[in-house]
N, C-alpha and C positions, 0 to 999 in steps of 0.2 A: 878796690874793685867796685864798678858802678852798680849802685841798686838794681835788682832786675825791674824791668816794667809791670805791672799788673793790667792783665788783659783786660779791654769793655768788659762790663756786662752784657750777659747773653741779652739780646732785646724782644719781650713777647707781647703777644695781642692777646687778649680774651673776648671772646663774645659768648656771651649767658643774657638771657632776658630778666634772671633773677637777681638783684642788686646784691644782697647775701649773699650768694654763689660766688659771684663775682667777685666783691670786696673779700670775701676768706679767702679766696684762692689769691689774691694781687697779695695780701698781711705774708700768708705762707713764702709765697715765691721770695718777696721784696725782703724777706728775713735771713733768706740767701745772698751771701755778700756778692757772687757772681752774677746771679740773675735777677732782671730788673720789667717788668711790668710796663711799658711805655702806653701803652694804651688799652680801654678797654670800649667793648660797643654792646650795645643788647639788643641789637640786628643784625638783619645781613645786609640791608644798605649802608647802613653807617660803618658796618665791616669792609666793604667793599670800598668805600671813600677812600677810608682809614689805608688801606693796603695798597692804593692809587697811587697814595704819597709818601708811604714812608715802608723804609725796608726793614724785615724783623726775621729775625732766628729761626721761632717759631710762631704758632697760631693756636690756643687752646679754643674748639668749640664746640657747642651747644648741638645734639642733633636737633632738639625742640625750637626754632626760634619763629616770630609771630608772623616773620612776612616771607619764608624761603625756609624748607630744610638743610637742613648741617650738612648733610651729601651732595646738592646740590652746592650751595654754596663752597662749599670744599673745594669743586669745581671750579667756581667763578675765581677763586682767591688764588690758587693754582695757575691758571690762564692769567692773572698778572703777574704773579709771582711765582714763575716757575719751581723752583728750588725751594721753597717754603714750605718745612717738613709742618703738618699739621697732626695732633694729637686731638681725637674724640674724648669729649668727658659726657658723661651721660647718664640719668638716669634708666635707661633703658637698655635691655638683657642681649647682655655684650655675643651671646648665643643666635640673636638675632640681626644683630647690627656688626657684628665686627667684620665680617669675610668683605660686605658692602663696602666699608671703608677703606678697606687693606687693597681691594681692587679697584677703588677708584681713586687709587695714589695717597690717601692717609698713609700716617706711619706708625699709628696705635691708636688703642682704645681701652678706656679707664672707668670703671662707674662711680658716681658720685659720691656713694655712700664707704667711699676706701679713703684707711685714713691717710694723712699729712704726708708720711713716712714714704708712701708708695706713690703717692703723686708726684714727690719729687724724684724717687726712682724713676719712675717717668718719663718726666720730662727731661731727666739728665740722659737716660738711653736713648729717646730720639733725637732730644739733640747729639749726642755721638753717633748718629748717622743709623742706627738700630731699630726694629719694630719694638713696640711692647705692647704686650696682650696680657690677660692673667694665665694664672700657672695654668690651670684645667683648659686654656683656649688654646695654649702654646701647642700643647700636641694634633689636635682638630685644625690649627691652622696648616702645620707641616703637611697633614694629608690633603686637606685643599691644595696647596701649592704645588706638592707634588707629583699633580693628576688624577687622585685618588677622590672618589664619592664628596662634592660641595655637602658643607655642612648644611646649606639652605635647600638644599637638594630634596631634605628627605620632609619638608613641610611644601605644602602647596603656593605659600605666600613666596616662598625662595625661588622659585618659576618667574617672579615680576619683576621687571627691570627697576632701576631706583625710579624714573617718573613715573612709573604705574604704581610702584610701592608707594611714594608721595599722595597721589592720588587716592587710594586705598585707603590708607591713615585719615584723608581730608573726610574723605567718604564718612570714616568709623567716628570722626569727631562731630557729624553732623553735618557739613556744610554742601550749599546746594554747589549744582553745576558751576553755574554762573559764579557761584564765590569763589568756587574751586577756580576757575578760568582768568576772575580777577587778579587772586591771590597770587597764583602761576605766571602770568601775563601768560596765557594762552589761550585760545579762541574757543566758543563753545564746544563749537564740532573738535577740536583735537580731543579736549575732554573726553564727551563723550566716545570717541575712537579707543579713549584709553579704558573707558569703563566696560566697554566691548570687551579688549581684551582681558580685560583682569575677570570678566564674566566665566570668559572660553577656559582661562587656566585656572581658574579655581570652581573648574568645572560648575556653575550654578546660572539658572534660567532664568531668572528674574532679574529686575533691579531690586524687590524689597529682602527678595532672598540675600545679594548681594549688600545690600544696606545691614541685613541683620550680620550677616559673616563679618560687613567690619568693623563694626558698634564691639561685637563680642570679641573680636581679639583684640581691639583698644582696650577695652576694658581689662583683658588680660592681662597685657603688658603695664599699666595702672597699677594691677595689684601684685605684679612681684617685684 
């Protein structure tokens, strides 16, 4: 009776801008005799190259990265690669970020500080075609989907589409219009059209008013 074959390895990307992130996560995966690590980027350009030319399984990435957001990008990577199930790893409170993700065609979200064990749960559930969220999101997601009250619903920030929430973050981290518009590749005036609206929905009259709103919930999501 002939040997049975052993299938490829599953083939994955990572983009993180933190080399440590990075490199744990390629040791974990690559310790998997199925799954293999083929590249990794600490951008979204070099992700974007990276995914121009070569086909992969999955996509683990970063929402934080230095020249595009992870939602954004998600996008971009999608639109070459249709079918490329992408998994969110994040420091940041999967209460805020996951519905984002989940609607704009990610297939889970994980936060960073979860150990080895469940990352590779993970990654093997969406690779078998599956969401994964944590235990406490699994149910809050069902009601999202179901038509039931958006969990982003019941905070004012959850009103902001992803390029005004992009925006909003840019804002809380300090940086001017102009950076904002470089960063984006978008033109002053769209900017500011965007900081209009994020004014109108998180109902506040000023711009310094609007600078202090997002300074303080940067700094929130920082500390948990």
């Amino acid at each position: 009776m002939p040997a049975k074959k052993t299938p490829p390895a599953k083939r994955l990307l990572i983009v993180d801008d933190h080399p440590m992130m990075r490199n744990g996560l390629a040791q974990l995966i690559d310790s998997e005799g199925d799954l293999k690590v083929l590249a990794q980027a600490d951008n979204a350009r070099q992700a974007i190259e990276i995914v121009s030319k070569q086909k992969f399984d999955l996509a683990l990435l970063d929402i934080s990265l230095p020249d595009k957001n992870g939602l954004e990008l998600m996008k971009d990577l999608r639109a070459l690669q249709p079918d490329l199930p992408i998994l969110i790893v994040s420091m940041h409170d999967e209460l805020v970020y996951a519905e984002r993700v989940l609607r704009g065609g990610g297939r889970g979200y994980i936060m960073k500080q979860e150990g080895g064990e469940k990352f590779i749960r993970a990654i093997r559930q969406v690779l078998a075609g599956q969401i994964y969220v944590s235990e406490k999101m699994s149910s809050r997601i069902l009601e999202i989907f179901s038509g039931r009250k958006s969990q982003t619903e019941s905070s004012p920030v959850g009103k902001l589409t992803d390029r005004e929430f992009e925006v909003f973050q840019l804002i809380g981290q300090g940086v001017s219009t102009r950076e904002i518009a470089e960063q984006l590749h978008l033109s002053v005036k769209t900017v500011e059209v965007h900081r209009a609206n994020i004014k109108e929905k998180l109902a506040l009259k000023t711009a310094i008013e609007l600078v202090r709103y997002a300074v303080r919930w940067v700094d929130s999501q920082v500390e948990k």
